[in-house]
C-alpha positions in Angstrom: 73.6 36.2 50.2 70.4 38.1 50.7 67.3 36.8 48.6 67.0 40.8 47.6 71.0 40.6 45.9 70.1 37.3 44.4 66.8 38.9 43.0 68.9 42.2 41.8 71.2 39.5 39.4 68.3 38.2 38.2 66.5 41.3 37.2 69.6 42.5 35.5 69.7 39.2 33.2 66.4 39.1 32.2 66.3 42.6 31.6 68.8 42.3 29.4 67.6 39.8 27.7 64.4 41.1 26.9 66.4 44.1 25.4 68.1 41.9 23.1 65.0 40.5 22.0 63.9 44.0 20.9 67.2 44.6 19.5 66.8 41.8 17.4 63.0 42.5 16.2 64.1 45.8 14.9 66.1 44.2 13.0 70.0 45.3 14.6 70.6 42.2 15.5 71.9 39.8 13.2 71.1 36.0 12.7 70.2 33.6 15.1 69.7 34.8 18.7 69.8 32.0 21.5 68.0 33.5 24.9 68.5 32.2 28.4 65.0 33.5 29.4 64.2 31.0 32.3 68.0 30.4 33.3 68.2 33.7 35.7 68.2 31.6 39.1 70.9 29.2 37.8 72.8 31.9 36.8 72.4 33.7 39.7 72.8 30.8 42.3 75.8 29.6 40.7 77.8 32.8 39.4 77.5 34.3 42.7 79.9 31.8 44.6 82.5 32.8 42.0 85.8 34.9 42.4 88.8 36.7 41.0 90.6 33.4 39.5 87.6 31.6 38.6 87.2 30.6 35.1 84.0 30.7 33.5 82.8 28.5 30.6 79.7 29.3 29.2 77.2 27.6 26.2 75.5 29.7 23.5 73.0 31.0 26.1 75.0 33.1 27.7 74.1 36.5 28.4 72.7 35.5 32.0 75.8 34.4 33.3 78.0 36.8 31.7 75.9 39.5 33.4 75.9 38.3 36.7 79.6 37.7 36.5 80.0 41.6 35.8 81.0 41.8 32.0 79.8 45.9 31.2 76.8 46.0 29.5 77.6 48.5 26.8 80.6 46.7 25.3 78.4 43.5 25.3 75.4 44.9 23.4 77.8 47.0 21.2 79.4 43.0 20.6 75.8 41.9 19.7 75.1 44.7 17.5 78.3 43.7 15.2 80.1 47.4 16.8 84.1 47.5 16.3 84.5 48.8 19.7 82.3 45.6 21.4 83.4 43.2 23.8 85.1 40.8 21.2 85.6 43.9 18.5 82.4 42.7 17.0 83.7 39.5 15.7 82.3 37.2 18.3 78.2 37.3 18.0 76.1 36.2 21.1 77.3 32.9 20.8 81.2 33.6 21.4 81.2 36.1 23.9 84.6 36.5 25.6 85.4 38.6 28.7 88.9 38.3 29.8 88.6 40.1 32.7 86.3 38.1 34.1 88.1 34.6 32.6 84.7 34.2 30.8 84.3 32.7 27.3 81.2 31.2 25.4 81.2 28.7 22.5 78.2 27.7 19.9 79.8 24.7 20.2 78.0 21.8 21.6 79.7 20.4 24.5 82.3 23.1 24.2 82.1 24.2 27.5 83.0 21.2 29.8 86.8 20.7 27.8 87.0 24.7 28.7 85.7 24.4 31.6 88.4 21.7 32.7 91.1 24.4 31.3 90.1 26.5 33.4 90.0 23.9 36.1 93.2 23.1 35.6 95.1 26.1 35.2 93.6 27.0 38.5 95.0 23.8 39.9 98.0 24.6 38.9 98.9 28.2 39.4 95.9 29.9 41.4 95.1 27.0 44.2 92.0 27.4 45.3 90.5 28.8 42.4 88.4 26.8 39.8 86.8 26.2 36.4 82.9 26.8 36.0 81.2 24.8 33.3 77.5 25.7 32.2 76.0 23.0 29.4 72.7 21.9 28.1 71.6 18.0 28.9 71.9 17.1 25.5 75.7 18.4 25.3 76.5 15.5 27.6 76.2 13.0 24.8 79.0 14.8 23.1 82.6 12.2 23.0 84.1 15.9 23.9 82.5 16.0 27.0 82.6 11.9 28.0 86.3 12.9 27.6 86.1 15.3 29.9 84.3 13.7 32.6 86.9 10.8 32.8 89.6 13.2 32.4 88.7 15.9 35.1 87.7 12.9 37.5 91.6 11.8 37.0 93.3 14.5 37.7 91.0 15.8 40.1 90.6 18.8 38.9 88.2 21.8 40.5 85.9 21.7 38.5 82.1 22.3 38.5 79.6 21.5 35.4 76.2 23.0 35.3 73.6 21.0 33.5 70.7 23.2 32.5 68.6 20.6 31.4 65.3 22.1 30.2 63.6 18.8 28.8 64.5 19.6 24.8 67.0 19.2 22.6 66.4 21.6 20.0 62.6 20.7 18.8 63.4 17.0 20.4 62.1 15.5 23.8 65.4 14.9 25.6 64.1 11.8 27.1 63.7 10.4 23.6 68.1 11.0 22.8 69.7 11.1 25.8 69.5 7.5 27.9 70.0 7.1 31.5 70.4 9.3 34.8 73.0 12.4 34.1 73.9 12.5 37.7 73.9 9.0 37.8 76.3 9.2 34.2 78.5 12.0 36.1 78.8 10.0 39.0 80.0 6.6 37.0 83.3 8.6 36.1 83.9 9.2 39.8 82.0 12.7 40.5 79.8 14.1 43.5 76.8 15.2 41.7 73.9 16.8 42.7 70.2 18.0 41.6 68.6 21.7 42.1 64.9 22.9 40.9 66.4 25.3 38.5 64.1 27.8 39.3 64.1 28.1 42.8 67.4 30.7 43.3 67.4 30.0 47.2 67.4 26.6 46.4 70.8 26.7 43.4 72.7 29.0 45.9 72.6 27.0 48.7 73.7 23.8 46.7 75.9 25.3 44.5 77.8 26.9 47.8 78.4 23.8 48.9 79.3 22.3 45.7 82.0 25.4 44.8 83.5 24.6 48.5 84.3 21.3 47.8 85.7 21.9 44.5 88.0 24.6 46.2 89.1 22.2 49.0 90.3 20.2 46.5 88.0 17.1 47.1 87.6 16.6 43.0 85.2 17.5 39.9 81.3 18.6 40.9 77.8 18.5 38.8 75.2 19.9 39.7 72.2 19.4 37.3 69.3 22.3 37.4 66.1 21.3 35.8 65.6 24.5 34.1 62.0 25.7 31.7 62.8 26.9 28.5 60.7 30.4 28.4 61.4 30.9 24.4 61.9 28.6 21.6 65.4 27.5 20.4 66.2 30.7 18.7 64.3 33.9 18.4 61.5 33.8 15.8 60.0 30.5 16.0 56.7 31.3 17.8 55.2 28.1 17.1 58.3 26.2 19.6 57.5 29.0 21.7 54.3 28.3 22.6 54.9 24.0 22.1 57.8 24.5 24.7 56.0 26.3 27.7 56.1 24.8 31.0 52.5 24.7 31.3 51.9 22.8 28.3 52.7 19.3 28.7 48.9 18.9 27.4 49.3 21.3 24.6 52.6 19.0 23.8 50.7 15.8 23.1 47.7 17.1 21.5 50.1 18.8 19.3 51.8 15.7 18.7 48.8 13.8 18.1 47.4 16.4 15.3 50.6 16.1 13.8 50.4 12.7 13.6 47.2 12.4 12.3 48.2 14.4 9.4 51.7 12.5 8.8 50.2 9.4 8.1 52.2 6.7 5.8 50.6 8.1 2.1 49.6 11.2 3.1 46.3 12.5 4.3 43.3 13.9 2.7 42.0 17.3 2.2 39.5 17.2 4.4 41.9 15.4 7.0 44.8 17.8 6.8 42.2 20.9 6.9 40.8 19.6 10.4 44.1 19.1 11.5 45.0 22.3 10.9 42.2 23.9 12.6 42.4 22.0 15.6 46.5 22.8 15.5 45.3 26.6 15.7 43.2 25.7 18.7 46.0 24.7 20.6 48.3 27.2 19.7 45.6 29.7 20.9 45.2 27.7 24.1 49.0 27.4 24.7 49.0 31.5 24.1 46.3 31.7 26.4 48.0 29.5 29.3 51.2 31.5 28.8 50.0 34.6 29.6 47.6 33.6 32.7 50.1 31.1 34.2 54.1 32.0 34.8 54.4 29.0 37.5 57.5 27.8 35.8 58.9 31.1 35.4 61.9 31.6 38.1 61.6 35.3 38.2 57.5 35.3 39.4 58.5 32.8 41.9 60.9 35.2 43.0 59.1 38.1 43.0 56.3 36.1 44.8 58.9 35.3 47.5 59.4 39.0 47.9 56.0 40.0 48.4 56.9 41.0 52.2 59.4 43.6 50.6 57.5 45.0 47.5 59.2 48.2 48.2 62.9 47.3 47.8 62.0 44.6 45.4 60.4 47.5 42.7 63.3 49.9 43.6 65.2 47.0 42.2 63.0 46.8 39.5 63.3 50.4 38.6 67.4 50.6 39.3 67.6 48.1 36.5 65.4 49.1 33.9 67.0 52.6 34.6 70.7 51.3 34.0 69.6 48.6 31.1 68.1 51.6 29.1 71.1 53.5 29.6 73.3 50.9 28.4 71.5 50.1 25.4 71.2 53.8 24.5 74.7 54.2 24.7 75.5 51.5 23.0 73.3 52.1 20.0 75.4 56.0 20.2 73.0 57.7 21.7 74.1 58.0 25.7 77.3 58.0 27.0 78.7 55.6 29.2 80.7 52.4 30.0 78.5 50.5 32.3 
C-alpha cells in the first residue's frame, strides 16, 4: 500500500477525533471520552491488512481503528452523541462501539479485547478458513487473568489470531514500568507465540510488520503479537490538562521535575506554607514549559512524521488533507441534523 493511502487513513482518524474533542467541549458529548490521538499509524498499519471475515476487537480507544475499518461516520458520531438512530441505537457510548458489518466491537473493559479477539479467531478457524481475529489492547491489559487465559488458550488451539499491544508507557496516571514486570514480547512468547516489536509511529514501519504477521496468522502457523510503542498525545480522558501536558512525549524532563515538586510537597507530616507555595510556583513553571515544548516540538507525533515523509508530494498530501476535513465536516453536520447523508 502506497505511503499516500496509508496517510489518507490516518487523516480520516485523527480528524475525527479532533471532532469529537469539540463535540465533547461543547458539551454534546457525554461523560468520559477516551481519544486515540497518537494511535493513527497503528491503526492504519494494522487495519489495512484486514478483510471481509476478519474480526475486529477493539479497547475503549477505538475510534481510529473503527474508521479505518470503514464503519460510516454519521451513524458513529450520532452513537457518541446519545442519537436513537446511532451505530449501537445510542446505547453503546464511545467505549462499546459495535459495527457488525465490519465484525467490529469495542469494550471499556480492561483486557476485554484479547478473549474477543480469540472468538473471533476462532470462529474464523472454524467456519471462514483463512480469516482471523484482530485484537488491539493497552500494555497494562496484559496483566489482566482474562487475557493470561487467553494467551495459553489461543497458543493451544492455534488459533489466528493477532493481538496489538499499544503500549504508550502509562497506565492511567501510572508509569507502566512501575506495574507491569518483565518483557511483553518476551511474556507472549513464553505461551508459545511469534511476537514482534514496531515504532508505533512510524506507519511504513507497522504495515510492513503487521503484513507479515497477518500472513502467518492466515497460513495457519498459530497466534501473533505485535507490540507498537505508541505516545499518548492526550491525557487518559478528555479534560485532564494537567496529564496532558505530564504525558507528552517530549517531556520525560518535565516528568521528573514534576515528580520531584510533588514530592517535595508530600512529605511524611505535611509541608509548610512557605514550602507548599514554592512548590506550587515551580509546578506552574513546568506546566508552562511542558505547554511550551508541546506546541514547538510534535517529534513523537505519528501524523508530522508522516506528513514530513510526504514533503516530496505536498500537493496530493493537502488534497488529502482537504478531502477529509471536507467529508469529516459533512458527517458531523449531518449527524448533529443539519446535512444529509450516510457517509
Amino acid at each position: 500500500m502506497q505511503l499516500t493511502q496509508l496517510y489518507r487513513h490516518m487523516a480520516r482518524s485523527r480528524a475525527v477525533e479532533l471532532a469529537v474533542e469539540k463535540l465533547w467541549n461543547e458539551g454534546l458529548v457525554s461523560g468520559e471520552m477516551h481519544l486515540g490521538t497518537g494511535e493513527e499509524a497503528v491503526a492504519a498499519g494494522v487495519v489495512t491488512h484486514m478483510s471481509e471475515g476478519d474480526g475486529l476487537a477493539l479497547t475503549h480507544r477505538c475510534t481510529p481503528a473503527l474508521v479505518v475499518r470503514g464503519v460510516a461516520l454519521v451513524p458513529l458520531f450520532r452513537e457518541l452523541l446519545g442519537r436513537s438512530d446511532g451505530l449501537c441505537g445510542g446505547r453503546g457510548g464511545h467505549m462499546h462501539l459495535m459495527a457488525k458489518e465490519q465484525l467490529a466491537a469495542a469494550s471499556g473493559i480492561v483486557g476485554a479485547s484479547l478473549p474477543l479477539g480469540a472468538g473471533f479467531a476462532l470462529a474464523a478457524k472454524r467456519l471462514r478458513r483463512g480469516a482471523i481475529g484482530v485484537s488491539f489492547v493497552g500494555d497494562g491489559a496484559l496483566n489482566q487473568g482474562m487475557a493470561l487465559e487467553t494467551l495459553n488458550l489461543a497458543a493451544a488451539w492455534s488459533l489466528p489470531h493477532l493481538v496489538v499491544c499499544i503500549d504508550n508507557g502509562w497506565a492511567i496516571t501510572t508509569p507502566a514500568g512501575s506495574v507491569t514486570a518483565g518483557d511483553l514480547r518476551g511474556r507472549a512468547r513464553a505461551f508459545g507465540w511469534h511476537a514482534e516489536q514496531v515504532d508505533g509511529t512510524d506507519v511504513v514501519e507497522v504495515h510492513r510488520v503487521a503484513g507479515v504477521l497477518v500472513d502467518r496468522a492466515r497460513k495457519g502457523h498459530g497466534p501473533t503479537f505485535l507490540h507498537a510503542n505508541c505516545p499518548r498525545l492526550d491525557g487518559h480522558f478528555l479534560g485532564d490538562p494537567l496529564l496532558r501536558q505530564v504525558h507528552n512525549p517530549t517531556g520525560a524532563e518535565v516528568k521528573q521535575t514534576l515528580s520531584d515538586v510533588l514530592g517535595g510537597a508530600t512529605t511524611a507530616g505535611g509541608a509548610g506554607l512557605l514550602s507548599r507555595a514554592g512548590s506550587m510556583l515551580s509546578m506552574g513553571g513546568v506546566m508552562a514549559k511542558a505547554r511550551l515544548d508541546a506546541s514547538r516540538d510534535g517529534a513523537g507525533d505519528p501524523m508530522q512524521i508522516v506528513r514530513r515523509a510526504l514533503a516530496q508530494h505536498g500537493e496530493e498530501r493537502d488534497r488529502i488533507d482537504g478531502e477529509v476535513k471536507c467529508e469529516v465536516t459533512a458527517a458531523v453536520a449531518a449527524a448533529l441534523g443539519e446535512g444529509g447523508g450516510h457517509g
